[in-house]
N, C-alpha and C positions, 0 to 999 in steps of 0.2 A: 392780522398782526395786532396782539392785546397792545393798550394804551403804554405798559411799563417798554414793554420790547421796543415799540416806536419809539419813545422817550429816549430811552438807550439809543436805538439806531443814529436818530437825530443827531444825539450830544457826540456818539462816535465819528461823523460825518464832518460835524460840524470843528471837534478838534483835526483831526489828520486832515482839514484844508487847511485850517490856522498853521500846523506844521510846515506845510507842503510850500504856503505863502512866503511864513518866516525862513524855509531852506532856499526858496528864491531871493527872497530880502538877500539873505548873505551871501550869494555867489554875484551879487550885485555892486556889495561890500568894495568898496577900494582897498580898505584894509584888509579883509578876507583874507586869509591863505592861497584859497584856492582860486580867489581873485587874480590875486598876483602872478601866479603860477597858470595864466591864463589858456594854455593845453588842456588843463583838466577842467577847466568851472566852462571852456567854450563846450567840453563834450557832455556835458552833465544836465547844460538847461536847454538840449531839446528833450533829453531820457524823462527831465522834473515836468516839463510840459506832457508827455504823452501819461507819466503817471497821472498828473493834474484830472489829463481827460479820462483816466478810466475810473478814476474817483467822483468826475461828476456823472456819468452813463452809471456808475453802481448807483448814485444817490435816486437819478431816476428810478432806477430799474424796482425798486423798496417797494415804487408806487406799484408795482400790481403782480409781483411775486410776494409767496408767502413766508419762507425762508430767505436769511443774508447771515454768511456764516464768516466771521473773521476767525483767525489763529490766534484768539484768548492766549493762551499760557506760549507760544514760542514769540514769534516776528509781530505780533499785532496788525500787520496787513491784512487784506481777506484771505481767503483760503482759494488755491490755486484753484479749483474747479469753477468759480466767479469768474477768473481770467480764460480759462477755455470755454466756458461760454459766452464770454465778451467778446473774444473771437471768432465764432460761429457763430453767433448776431451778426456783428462786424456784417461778415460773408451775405446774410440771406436779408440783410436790413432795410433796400431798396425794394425786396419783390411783396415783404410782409408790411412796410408802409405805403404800398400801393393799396393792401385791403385796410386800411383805415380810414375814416374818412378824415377831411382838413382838420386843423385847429381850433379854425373858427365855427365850422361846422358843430362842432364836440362839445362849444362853449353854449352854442344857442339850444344845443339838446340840454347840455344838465338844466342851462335855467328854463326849461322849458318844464322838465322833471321838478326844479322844485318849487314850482308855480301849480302845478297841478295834483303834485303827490306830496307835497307840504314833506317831504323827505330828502336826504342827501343823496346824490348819486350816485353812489360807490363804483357801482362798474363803468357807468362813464366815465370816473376820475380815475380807473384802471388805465380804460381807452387812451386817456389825453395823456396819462405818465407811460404808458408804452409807447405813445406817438413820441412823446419829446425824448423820451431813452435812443427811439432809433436814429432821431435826428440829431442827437448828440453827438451818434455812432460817425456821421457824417459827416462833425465838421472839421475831424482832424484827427490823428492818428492815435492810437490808444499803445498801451501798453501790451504789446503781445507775450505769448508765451514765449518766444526764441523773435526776437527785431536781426533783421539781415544787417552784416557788415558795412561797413561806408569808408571811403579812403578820402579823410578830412584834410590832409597837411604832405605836398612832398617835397621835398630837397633832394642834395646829394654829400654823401659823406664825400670827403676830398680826398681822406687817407686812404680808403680804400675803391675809390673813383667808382661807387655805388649807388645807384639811387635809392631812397629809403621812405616808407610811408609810415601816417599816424592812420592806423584802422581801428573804427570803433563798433560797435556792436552789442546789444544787451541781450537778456536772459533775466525769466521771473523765475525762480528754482521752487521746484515744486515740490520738496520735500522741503526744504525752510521758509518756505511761502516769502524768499526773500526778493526785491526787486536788484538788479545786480547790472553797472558798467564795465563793460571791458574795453581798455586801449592798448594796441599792440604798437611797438614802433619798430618797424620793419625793414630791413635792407634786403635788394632784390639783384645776384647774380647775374639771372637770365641775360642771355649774351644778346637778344635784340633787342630788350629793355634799355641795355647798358645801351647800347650803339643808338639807341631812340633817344635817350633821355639826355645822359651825360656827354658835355663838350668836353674836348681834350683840354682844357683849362680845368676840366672838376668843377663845372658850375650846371645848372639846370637848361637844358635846352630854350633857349626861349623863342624857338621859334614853334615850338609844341604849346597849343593852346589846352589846360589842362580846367574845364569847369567845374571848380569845386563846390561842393562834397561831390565824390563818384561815388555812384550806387554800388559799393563791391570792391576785391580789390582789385588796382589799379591795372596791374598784368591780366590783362582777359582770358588767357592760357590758362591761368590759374584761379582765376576767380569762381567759377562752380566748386570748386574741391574745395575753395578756404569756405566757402558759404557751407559746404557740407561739414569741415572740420570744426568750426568756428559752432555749429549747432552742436554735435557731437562732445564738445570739449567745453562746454559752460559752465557746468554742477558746481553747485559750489561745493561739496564731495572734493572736488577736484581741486587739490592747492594749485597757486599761480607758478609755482615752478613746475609741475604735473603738466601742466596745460603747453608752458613755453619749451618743456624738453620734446613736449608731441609734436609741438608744430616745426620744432628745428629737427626733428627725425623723419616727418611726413612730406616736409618740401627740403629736395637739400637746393635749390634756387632761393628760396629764402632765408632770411639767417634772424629771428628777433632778438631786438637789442635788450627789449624795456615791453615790459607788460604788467599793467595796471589792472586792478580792479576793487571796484569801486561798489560795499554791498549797504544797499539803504536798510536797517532795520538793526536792530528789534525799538517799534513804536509801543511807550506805555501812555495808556489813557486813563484817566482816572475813575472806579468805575468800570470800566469799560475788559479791560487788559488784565488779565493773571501772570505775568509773564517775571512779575517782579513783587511780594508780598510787603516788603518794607517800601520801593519806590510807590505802587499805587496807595499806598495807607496814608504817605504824606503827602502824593497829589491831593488826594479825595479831601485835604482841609482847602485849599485855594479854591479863594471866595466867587470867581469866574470862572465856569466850568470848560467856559472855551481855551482858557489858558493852561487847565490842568490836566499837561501833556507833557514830552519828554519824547525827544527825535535824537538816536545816535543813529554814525555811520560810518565805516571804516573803509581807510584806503590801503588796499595792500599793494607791492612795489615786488618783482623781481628784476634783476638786470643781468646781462650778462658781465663778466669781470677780463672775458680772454673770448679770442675764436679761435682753436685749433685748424690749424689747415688741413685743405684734404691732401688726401693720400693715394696717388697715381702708382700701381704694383703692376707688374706683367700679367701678375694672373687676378687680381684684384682690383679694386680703389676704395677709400672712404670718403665721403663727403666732410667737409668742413663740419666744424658741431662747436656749438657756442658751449662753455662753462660759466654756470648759473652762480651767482654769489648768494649763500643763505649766511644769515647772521646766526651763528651757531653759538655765540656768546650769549643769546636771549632767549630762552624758552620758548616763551612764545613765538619770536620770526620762526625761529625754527619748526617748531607746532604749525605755523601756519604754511611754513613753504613761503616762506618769504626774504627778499634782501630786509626791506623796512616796511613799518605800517604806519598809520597812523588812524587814531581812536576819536572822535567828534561825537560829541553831545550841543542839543542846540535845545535852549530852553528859555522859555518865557519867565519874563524881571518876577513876577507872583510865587511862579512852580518854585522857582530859584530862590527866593524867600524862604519859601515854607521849608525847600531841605535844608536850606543856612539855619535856619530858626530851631529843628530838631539835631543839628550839631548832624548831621548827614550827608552834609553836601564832601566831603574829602573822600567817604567811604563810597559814597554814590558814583564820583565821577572816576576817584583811578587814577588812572594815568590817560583820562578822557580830555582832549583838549575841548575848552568848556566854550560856549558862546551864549551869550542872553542876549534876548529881546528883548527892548524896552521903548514902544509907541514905532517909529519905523528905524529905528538905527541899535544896532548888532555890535554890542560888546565883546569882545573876544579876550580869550586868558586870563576870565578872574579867578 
């Protein structure tokens, strides 16, 4: 790797953890939005934590691979084929740090090397950044291509003496190299669910001990298939009303109320990023290059507005089916397949500066609800 491309890698590395830190700072926020709205910032900072880790096992990985290819002109993330092979590490990362030797081993070699060859030890410093890559792989869960389902939150709706879950579940999409949460909130039919769950008061069983998060969702009958739907039905290709009309035609024991999703990206770096020619030109003046970055992220929303009942015929039936509310007075919900969105920018007090200063900042952000960093506290809505 010539010295410009390290340089580059570094400064890339070294902004999208500053991002990644600042998108923690504000889900941390009391004022935050999403703070408040505590459903969504609880499901968001283990998805920022598994991101966190596969952004340090790539920083590793630099040291002894010759290529590291991010999505320059779309998402500024890396490029999806860095994720499948973080997960095929992942897999083999115990048997291949078995042929390595220890840490400290590795350390008495190089300096043993540059005591007698008056030289640096480049392939040992291979060895010791593929050893700490694998052990990074170890210490916690990374960012996969498709993260399996969890059933985070249940209740019982009263009106319809239901019981109902928050399932969540991620996806890295690999035609938008984008990382993406999904939250389903669910009401479940199933007649020995109902007779398991809800007391004839319409409140939650309490004599069912329920250990949250479940790995999956909550009905065990059903939980392979939604694992298998929930993989199948992620794209982001796929608007959030596409996905919640599939899942209310695929299970009719299920009925979804409310389906979230939640896509990180597009990351500009300054330098670094093609993705935006007027935003990287006014990064690239901000005098700390670790601040000349820019993190948006949108939360899309479908809900349902009505559940038609099913329909019991002699020679037929239909299953219940939820009708989707899109905001057809708005271009874009509509473009998006969605009831509501919402648009986040999160930017450093400097980055923030410099577009205020070229009279850019109004045309930059939109209709982006803005947030700045400035030292550890996060202004919101200037």
């Amino acid at each position: 790797m010539n010295t410009a491309a390290s340089a580059a890698v570094r400064q890339y590395f070294s902004s999208i953890r500053s991002a990644l830190a600042g998108l923690e700072l504000f889900l941390g926020d009391r004022n935050s939005p999403l703070y408040q709205n505590t459903v969504v910032g609880e499901i968001i900072v283990p998805y920022l934590a598994r991101l966190k880790a596969s952004i340090a096992c790539w920083e590793n990985r630099i040291g002894f691979v010759e290529r590291f290819r991010i999505s320059r002109a779309e998402s500024g993330f890396p490029v999806f084929q860095n994720v499948l092979e973080l997960e095929n590490d992942r897999q083999s990362a115990e048997k291949r740090l078995a042929s390595i030797p220890p840490a400290d081993a590795l350390r008495e070699e190089m300096a043993d090397f540059i005591l007698r060859q008056k030289a640096f030890p480049e392939a040992l410093q291979a060895r010791m950044a593929e050893r700490l890559y694998l052990e990074q792989i170890g210490k916690g869960d990374i960012f996969s291509p498709f993260i399996l389902p969890e059933t985070i939150r249940v209740a019982v709706n009263p009106k319809t003496m239901r019981p109902y879950y928050v399932v969540s579940w991620g996806a890295f999409d690999g035609t938008q190299t984008l990382p993406m949460v999904y939250m389903a909130t669910i009401e479940d039919s199933s007649e020995n669910i109902v007779e398991m769950l809800v007391t004839r008061d319409g409140k939650l069983n309490p004599d069912i001990e329920i250990p949250l998060p479940v790995g999956g969702l909550l009905n065990p009958e059903l939980a392979s298939r939604f694992d298998d739907f929930a993989s199948k039905n992620s794209a982001y290709s796929l608007t959030p009303v596409t996905i919640a009309t599939n899942l209310d035609k695929d299970f009719p024991e299920l009925h979804p109320k409310q389906l979230r999703r939640i896509v990180l990206g597009p990351f500009y770096s300054a330098g670094i990023t093609e993705n935006n020619a007027r935003i990287n030109d006014i990064l690239s003046k901000v005098r700390k290059t670790e601040n000349a970055w820019l993190l948006t992220w949108t939360v899309q929303e479908v809900f349902s507005k009505a559940e038609r009942p099913a329909e019991r015929g002699f020679w037929s039936s239909t299953p219940a089916q939820e009708e989707f509310h899109i905001d057809t007075d708005n271009l874009e919900a509509a473009r998006m397949g969605v009831s509501s969105y919402e648009k986040h920018a999160l930017v450093p007090h400097d980055a923030y500066q410099a577009l205020y200063a070229e009279g850019e900042a109004g045309e930059v952000f939109g209709d982006y609800k803005v947030h700045v960093i400035s030292g550890n506290q996060v202004v919101s809505e200037v």
